[in-house]
Kinemage of the C-alpha trace (Angstrom):
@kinemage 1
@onewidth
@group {chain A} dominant
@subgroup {mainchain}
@vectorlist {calphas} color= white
{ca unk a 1} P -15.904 21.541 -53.736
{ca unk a 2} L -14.507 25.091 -53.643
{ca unk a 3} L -12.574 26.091 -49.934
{ca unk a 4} L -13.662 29.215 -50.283
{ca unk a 5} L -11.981 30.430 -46.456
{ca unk a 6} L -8.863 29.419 -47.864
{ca unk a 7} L -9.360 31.094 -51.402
{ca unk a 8} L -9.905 34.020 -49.302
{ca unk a 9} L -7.138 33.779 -47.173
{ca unk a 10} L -5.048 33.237 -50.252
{ca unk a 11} L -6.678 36.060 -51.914
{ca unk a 12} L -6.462 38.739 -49.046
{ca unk a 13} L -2.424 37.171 -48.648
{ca unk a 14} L -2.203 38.434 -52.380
{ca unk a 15} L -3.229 41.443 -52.241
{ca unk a 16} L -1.254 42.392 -49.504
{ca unk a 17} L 1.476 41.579 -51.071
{ca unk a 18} L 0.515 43.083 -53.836
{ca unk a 19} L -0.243 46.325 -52.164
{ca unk a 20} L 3.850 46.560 -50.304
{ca unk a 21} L 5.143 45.673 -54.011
{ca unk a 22} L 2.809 48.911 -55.350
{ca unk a 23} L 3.864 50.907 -52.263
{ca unk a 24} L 7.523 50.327 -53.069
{ca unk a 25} L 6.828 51.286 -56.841
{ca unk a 26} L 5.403 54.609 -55.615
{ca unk a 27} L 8.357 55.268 -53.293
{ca unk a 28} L 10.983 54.495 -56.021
{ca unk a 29} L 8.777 56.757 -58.558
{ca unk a 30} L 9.046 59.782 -56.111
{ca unk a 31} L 13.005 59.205 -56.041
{ca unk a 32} L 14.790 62.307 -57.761
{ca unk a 33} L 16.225 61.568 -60.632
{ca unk a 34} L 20.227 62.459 -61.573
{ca unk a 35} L 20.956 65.535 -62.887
{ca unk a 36} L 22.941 64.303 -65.515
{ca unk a 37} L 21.342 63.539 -69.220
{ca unk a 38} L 21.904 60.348 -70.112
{ca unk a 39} L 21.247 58.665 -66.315
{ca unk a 40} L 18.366 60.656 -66.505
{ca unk a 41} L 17.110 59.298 -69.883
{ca unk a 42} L 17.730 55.503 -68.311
{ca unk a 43} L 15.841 56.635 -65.364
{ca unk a 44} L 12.831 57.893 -66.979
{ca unk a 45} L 12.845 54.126 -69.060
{ca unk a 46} L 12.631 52.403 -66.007
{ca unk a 47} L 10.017 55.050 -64.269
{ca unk a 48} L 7.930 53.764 -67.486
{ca unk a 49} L 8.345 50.079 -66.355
{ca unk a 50} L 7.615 50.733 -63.059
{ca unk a 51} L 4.846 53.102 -63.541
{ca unk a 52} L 3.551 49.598 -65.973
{ca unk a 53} L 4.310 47.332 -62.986
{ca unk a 54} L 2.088 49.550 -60.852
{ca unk a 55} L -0.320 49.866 -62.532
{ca unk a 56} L -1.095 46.364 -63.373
{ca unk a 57} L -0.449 45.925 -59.404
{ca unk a 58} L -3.428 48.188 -58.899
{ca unk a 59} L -5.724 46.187 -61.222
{ca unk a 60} L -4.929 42.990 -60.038
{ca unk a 61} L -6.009 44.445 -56.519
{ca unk a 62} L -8.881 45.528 -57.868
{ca unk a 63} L -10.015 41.905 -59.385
{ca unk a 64} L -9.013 40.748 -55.778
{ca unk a 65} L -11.598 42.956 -54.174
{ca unk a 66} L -14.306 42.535 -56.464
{ca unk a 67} L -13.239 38.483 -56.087
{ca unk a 68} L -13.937 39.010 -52.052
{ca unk a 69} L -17.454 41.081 -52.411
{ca unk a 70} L -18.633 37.926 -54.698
{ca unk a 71} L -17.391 35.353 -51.736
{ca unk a 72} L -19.314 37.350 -49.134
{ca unk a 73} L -22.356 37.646 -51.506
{ca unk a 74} L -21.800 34.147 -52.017
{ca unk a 75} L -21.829 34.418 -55.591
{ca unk a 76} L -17.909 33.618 -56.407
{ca unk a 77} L -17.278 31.207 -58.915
{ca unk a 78} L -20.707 31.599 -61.019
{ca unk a 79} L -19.902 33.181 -64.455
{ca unk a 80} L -21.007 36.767 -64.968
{ca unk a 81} L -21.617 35.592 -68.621
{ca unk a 82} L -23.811 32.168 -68.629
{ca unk a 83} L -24.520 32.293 -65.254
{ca unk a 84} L -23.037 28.361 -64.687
{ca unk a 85} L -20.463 27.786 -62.568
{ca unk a 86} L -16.923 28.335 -63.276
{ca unk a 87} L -14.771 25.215 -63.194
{ca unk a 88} L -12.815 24.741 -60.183
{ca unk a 89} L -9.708 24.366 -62.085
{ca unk a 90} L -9.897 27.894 -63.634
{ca unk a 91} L -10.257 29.603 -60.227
{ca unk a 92} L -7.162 27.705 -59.018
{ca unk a 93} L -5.312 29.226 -61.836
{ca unk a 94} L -7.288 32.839 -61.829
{ca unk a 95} L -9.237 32.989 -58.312
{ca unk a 96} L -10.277 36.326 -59.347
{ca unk a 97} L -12.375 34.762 -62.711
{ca unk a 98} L -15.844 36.187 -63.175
{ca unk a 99} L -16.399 33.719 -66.497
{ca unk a 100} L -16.175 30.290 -67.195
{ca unk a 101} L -13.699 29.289 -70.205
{ca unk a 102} L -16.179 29.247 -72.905
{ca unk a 103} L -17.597 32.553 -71.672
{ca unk a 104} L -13.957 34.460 -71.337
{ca unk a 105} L -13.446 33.138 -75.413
């Protein structure tokens, strides 16, 4: 049987974490980059990796929240696709699932 205050708890731990690691992307996006050419040229590489970081950062959150609304309207863990339930091994691995294995194929 599904804990679901501790897959919330873990959930809501998550995304806060989540949400200092996308804060700290943003502040080192917002650094000014070196005048000169070539550290410039690395610097806008790894803006591109961190703009990629953030932004999967920001879905993940996203999946989080919409993982929270279905606990409180009690309908976590039933597939969006079949309607069944999803195993409780998949949301272990992906709390944030919306379909059950055969569904997500």
């Amino acid at each position: 049987m599904l804990n679901l205050k501790k897959i919330e708890s873990d959930l809501r731990a998550r995304m806060e974490d989540l949400g200092e690691r996308v804060d700290q992307i943003e502040q080192d996006l917002r650094e000014p980059h070196s005048k000169d050419w070539g550290e410039n040229a690395t610097e806008s590489e790894g803006d591109q990796v961190l703009e990629g970081l953030e932004e999967a950062g920001l879905d993940e959150i996203n999946q989080i929240r919409a993982a929270l609304t279905r606990i409180e309207n009690e309908s976590y863990g039933v597939c969006s696709g079949c309607g069944e339930d999803i195993p409780e091994a998949r949301l272990r691995a992906l709390p944030y699932a919306t379909t059950c294995v055969n569904c997500a194929k």
